[in-house]
N, C-alpha and C positions, 0 to 999 in steps of 0.2 A: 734207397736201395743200393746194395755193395754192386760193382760194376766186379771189384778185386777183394780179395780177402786171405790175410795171410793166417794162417794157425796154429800157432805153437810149434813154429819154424827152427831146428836142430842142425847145424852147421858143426861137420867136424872136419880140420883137416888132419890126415895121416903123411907124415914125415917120419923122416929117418929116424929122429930123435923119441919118437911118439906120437900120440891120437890123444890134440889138444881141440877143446870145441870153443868155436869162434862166435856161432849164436847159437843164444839161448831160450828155448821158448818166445819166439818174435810173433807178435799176433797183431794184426794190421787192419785198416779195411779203408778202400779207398771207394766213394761215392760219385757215380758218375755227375759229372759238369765240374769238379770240387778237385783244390789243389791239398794235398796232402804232402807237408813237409819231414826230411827226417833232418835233424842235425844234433851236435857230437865233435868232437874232436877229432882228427886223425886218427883212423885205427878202432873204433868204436864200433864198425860193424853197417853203416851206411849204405856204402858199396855194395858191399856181400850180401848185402839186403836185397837189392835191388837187381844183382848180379843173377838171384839164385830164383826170380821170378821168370828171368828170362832162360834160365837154364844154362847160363855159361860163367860159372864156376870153372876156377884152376883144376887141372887134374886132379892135384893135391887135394882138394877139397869133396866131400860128400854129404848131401841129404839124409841125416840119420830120420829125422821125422816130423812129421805135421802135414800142412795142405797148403798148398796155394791153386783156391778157388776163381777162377775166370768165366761168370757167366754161369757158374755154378757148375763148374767142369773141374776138375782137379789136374793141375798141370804138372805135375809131379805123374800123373801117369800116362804121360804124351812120349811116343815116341820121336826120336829124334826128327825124325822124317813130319810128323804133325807139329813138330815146334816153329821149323822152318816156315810154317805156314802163317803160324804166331809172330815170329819174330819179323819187327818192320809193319806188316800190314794190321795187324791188330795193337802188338807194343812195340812201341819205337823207344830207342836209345839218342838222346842225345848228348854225346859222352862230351867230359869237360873239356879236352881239347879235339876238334874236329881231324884234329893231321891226321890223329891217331884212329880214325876212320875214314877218312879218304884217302881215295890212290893218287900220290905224287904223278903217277905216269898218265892218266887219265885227268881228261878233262869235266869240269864242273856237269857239261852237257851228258858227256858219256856215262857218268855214274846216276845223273838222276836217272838219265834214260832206259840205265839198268834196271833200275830200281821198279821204274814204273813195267819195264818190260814182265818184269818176272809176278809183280801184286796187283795191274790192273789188268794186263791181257793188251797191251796198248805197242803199235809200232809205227817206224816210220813219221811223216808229220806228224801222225795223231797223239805220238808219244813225245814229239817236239815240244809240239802245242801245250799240250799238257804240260809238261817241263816249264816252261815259261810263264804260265799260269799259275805252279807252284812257287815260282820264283817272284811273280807279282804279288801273293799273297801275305810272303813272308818282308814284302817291301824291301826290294834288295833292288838298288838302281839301277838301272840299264839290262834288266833282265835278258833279253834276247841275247846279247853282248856274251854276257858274261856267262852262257853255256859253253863258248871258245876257252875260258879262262881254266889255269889249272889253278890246284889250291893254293899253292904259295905264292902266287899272285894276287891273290886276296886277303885283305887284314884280316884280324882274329874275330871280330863281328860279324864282318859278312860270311865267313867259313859257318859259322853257327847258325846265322841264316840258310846257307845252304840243307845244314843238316835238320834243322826247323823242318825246308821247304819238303826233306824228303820224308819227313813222318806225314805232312801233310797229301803230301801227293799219294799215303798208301791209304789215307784215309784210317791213320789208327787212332781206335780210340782211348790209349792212355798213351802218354811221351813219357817217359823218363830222364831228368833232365838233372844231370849227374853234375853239380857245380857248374852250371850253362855261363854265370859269368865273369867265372874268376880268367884273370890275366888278361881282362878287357876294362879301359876306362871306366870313368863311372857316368859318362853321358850314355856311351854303350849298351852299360850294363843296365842301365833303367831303359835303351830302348830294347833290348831281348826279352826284358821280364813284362813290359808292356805288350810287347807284340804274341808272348806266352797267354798272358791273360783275355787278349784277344780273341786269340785261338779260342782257350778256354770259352770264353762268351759267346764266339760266333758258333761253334760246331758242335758245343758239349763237350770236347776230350777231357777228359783227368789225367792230373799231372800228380808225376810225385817227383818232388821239388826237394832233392840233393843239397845242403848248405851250410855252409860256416855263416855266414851274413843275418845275426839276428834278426838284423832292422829290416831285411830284404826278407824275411820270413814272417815277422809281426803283419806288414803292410800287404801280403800276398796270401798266406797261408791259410785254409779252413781250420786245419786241423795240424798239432805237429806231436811228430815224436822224438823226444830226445833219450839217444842212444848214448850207452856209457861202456865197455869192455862187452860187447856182444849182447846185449841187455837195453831193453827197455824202459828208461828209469822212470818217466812220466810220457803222461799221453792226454792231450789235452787241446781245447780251440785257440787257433793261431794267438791270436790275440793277448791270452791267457797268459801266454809264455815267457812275455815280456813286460806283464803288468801286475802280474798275479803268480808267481813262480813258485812251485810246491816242492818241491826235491831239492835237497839243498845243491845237486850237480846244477841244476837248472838255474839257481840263484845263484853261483857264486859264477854260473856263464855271463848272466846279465849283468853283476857287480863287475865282471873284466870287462865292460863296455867303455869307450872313452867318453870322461865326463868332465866336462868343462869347469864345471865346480871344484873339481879333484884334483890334486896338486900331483899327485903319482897315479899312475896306473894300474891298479888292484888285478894280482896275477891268482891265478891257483896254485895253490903248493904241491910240490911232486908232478910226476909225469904216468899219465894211464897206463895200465899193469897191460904186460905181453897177453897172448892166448895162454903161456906156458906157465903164467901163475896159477896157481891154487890158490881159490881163497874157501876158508871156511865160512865166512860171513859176508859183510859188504865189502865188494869188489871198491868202491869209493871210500870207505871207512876211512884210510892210510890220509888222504888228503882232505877229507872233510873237517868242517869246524865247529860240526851239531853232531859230532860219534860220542854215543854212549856206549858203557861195556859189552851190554849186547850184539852192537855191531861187528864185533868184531866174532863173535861164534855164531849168529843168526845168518841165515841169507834170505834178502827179504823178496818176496814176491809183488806184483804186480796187484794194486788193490783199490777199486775203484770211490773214490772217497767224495766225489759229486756228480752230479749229472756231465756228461763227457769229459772229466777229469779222473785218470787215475795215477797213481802212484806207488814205485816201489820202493819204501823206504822206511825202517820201521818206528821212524818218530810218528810214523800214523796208525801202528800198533799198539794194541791195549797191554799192558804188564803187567797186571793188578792182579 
């Protein structure tokens, strides 16, 4: 059963220059207990994905249309005041750099304690307590301690921990966890995506799992989407992604993998097209290395071609 489901998601932004759209028809669905990946290059639409479930989208930015279903409630038509209610206690953010949601001036204590103040009804020791139970859960040393601490007192790990401990403590049940662990080690970064799974396994939450990190999306992921210029190009089981690659954006992702056997490092040619291109066909066409004439007048749609595999790419169209 969908816990989340997105549908035919339409992202435009309005600038000075014009009303360029950034997604295109995004259709999702994330299943509770189950991580659900998106990855893409820079700029592919990821974020804005995940931005626009929560409702905080840049000004510049607008919902032209679709649904994003929660529970089978449409949150596209929540007002601001019923988001707040969503946001944190139901869906958490776990944005890729923690600074950039914690208060410098405040301490680690004072913000969970906010937290918990405002989405459990919790004050005083009881909200202490609690604080420190969220903080043993997410396995962050010296818990009690470290509610004194501010966050630049804390490596880039344990600040993720923190923000771990505060989706836990609202008891939400999806995280969104936006590159959780770039710009941390790689001992780090295997114990966040463990302690993720964790979660995942002790509580039921669903995740959807923000990443550049193939190898960190093969070995974690249920389900992934790889996103290309606002677009969904395949959609398919984690696994699939990296064994089994249908879209040739998604092969030639896995082909830039480093490979020991390989004497150079297999790049993608060209760089992904702005919002402000027009394409009449495949937005990948330009850089692919399987474009037929077609591609370049067709735009292909999204087409399911196996059991939880689909693909938008028209070498899986008929021309005949």
């Amino acid at each position: 059963m969908s816990l989340l489901k997105i549908e035919n998601l339409n992202v435009y932004f309005n600038l000075q220059s014009g009303r360029f759209q950034a997604l295109h028809n995004i259709s999702l669905e994330l299943e509770k207990g189950k991580i659900l990946a998106l990855v893409g290059e820079s700029g592919s639409g990821k974020t804005m994905t995940a931005m626009s479930v929560l409702n905080l989208l840049p000004n510049t930015a607008q919902i032209d249309s679709g649904k994003i279903l929660y529970n089978n409630e449409n949150l596209l038509e929540y007002t601001p005041k019923q988001m707040q209610k969503i946001r944190g206690k139901e869906i958490a953010l776990i944005p890729q750099d923690p600074m950039t949601s914690l208060n410098p001036l405040y301490t680690i204590g004072n913000q969970l304690i906010e937290v918990i103040n405002l989405h459990k009804g919790l004050y005083g020791k009881d909200a202490e307590k609690y604080a420190i139970e969220a903080l043993d859960a997410v396995k962050m040393p010296d818990a009690k301690e470290r509610l004194n601490a501010y966050p630049h007192q804390l490596s880039g790990g344990m600040r993720q921990r923190v923000a771990i401990a505060a989706a836990l403590a609202c008891d939400a049940k999806i995280i969104i966890a936006d590159e959780p662990t770039t710009a941390l080690d790689v001992t780090v970064q295997a114990q966040i995506i463990s302690l993720l799974n964790e979660i995942k396994n002790e509580f039921g939450t669903s995740i959807i799992l923000i990443s550049h990190d193939l190898a960190l999306v093969c070995e974690n992921a249920d389900d992934t989407a790889v996103m290309y210029a606002g677009s969904i190009v395949e959609y398919c089981h984690g696994k699939d992604l990296f064994f089994n690659p249908k879209h040739p954006y998604s092969q030639a992702l896995i082909d830039s993998l480093p490979n020991i056997e390989q004497e150079n490092l297999k790049t993608i040619i060209g760089t992904p097209p702005s919002i402000r291109d027009n394409f009449l066909g495949c937005p990948f066409a330009p850089r692919c290395e399987k474009k037929f004439a077609e591609c370049e007048k067709i735009k292909p749609t999204l087409k399911q071609i196996a059991e939880k595999t689909s693909v938008s790419c028209l070498l899986y169209e008929n021309f005949d």
